[in-house]
C-alpha positions as CSV (number, residue, x, y, z in Angstrom):
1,X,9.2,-17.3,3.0
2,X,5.8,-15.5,1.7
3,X,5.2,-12.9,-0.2
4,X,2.8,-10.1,0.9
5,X,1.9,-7.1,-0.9
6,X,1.8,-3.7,1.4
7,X,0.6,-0.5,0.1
8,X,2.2,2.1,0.9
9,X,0.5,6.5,1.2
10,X,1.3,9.8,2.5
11,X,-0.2,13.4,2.1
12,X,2.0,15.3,4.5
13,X,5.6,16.2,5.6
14,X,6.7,15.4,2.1
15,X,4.7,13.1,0.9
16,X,7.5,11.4,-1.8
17,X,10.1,11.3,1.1
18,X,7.5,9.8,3.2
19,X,7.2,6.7,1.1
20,X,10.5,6.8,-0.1
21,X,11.6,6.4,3.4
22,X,9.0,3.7,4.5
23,X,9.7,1.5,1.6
24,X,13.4,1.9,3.3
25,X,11.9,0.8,6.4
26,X,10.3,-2.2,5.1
27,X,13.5,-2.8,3.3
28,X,15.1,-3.6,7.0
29,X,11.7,-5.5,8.6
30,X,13.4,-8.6,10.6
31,X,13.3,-11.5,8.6
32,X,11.9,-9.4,5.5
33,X,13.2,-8.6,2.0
34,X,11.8,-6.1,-0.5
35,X,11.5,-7.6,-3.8
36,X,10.3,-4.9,-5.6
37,X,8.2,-1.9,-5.9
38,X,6.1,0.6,-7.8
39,X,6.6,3.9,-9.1
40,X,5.0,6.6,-6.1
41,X,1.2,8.1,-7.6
42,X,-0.6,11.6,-6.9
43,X,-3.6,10.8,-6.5
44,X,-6.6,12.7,-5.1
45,X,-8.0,11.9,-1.7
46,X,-10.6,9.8,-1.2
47,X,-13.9,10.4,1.3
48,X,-12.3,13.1,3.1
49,X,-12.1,15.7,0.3
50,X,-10.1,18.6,1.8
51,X,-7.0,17.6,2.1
52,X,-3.9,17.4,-0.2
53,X,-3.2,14.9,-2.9
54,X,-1.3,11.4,-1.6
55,X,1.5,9.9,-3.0
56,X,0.8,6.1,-3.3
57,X,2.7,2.9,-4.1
58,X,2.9,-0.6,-3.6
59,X,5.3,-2.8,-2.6
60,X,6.3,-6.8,-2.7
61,X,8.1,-8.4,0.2
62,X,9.0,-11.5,1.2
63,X,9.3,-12.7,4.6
64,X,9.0,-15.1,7.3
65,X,6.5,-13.4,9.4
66,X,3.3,-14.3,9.8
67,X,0.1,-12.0,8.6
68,X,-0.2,-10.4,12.4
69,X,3.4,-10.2,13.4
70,X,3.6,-8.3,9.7
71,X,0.7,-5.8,10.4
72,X,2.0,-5.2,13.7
73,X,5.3,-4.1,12.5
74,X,3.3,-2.2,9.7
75,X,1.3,-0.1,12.8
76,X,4.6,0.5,14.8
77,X,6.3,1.6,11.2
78,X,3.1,3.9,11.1
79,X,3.6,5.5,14.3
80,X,7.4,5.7,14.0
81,X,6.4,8.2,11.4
82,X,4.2,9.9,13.6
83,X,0.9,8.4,12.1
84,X,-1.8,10.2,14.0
85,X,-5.4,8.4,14.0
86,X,-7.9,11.7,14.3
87,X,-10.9,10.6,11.7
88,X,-11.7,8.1,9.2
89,X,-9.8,9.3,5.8
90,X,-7.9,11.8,7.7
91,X,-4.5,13.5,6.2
92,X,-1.2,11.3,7.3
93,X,2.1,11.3,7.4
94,X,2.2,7.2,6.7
95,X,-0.3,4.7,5.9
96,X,0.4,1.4,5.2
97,X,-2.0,-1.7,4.2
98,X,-1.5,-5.2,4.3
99,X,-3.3,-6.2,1.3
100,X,-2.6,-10.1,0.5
101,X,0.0,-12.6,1.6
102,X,0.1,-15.8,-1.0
103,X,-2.3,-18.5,0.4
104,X,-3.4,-16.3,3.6
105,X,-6.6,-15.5,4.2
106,X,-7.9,-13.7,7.6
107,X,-11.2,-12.5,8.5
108,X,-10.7,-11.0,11.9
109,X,-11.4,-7.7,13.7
110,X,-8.0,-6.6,13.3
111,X,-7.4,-7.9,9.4
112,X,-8.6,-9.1,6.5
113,X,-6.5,-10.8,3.9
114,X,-7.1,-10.2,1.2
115,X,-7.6,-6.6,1.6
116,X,-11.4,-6.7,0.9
117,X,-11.6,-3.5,-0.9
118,X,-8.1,-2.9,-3.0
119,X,-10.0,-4.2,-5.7
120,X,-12.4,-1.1,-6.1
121,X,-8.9,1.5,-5.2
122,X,-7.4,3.0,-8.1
123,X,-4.6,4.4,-6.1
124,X,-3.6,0.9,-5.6
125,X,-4.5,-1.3,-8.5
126,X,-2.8,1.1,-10.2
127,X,0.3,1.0,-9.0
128,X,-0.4,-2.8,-8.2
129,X,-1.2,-3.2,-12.3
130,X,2.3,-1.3,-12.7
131,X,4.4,-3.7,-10.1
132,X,2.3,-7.3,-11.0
133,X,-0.1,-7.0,-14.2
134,X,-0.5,-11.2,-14.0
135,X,-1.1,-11.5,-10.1
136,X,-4.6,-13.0,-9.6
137,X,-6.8,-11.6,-7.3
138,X,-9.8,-13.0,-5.9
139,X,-11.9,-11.1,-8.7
140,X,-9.6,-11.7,-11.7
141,X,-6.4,-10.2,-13.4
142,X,-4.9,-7.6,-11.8
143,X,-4.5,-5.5,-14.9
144,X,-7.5,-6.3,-16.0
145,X,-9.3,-5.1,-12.7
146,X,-7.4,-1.8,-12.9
147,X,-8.1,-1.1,-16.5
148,X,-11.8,-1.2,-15.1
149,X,-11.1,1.5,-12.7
150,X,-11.6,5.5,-13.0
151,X,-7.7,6.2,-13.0
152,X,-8.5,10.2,-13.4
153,X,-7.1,11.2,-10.1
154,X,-4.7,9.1,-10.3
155,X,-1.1,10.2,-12.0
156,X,2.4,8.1,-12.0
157,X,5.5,10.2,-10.9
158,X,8.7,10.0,-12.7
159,X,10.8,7.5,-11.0
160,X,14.0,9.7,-9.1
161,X,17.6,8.2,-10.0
């Protein structure tokens, strides 16, 4: 088994229910089990402006698959939900990131592991800083990379019951 970290976003249909129900999803990935999980995030959209907030997390699973047979189950989850591909930064219904699998690395067209720019994201370091202060990223300390980060759009939601 390896663990892989997966962000998780949404900024339509529900965005909360949206994540709520992919981290259900990943939850039930063959040979996968969800170890744990962030709080979800409003956070304000990145390059593509005008659009509404996301609702971000992160999640930790461990599995058996390797990096590609994970990101292809990722994309299908994607367009299970409907995940439409119109423009770079565009609104969606479901995005989810592979962002590091312990002792993986890729460089390829289709993925890079780690996730070459989750270091510079506060919507994920954030949530990542919530879920795994300690984890050790290429470029130090998660927590300590997210306290570096502007956080102002970025807001934790109360956890439902």
């Amino acid at each position: 088994m390896t663990l892989a970290v997966i962000a998780l976003g949404s900024n339509l249909e529900n965005p909360v229910q949206q994540v709520e129900a992919a981290l259900q999803r990943l939850a039930a990935l063959p040979s996968t089990r969800l170890v744990r999980r962030s709080a979800c995030y409003r956070t304000a959209p990145v390059g593509f402006a005008d659009q509404p907030d996301f609702i971000n997390a992160v999640c930790e699973v461990d599995t058996t698959l390797d990096a590609e047979a994970l990101l292809a189950q990722l994309l299908q989850l994607e367009q299970d939900f409907g995940r439409v591909r119109s423009f770079r930064n565009a609104p969606r219904v479901l995005d989810l990131d592979l962002l590091l699998m312990d002792g993986v690395t890729r460089d390829s067209e289709f993925l890079t592991l780690p996730h070459p720019r989750m270091h510079e994201r506060a919507f994920v370091m954030l949530p990542l800083a919530e879920m795994a202060p300690e984890r050790q990223l290429p470029q130090g300390r998660v927590s300590d990379i997210a306290a570096a980060l502007d956080g102002s759009g970025v807001s934790r939601l109360p956890r439902s019951k």
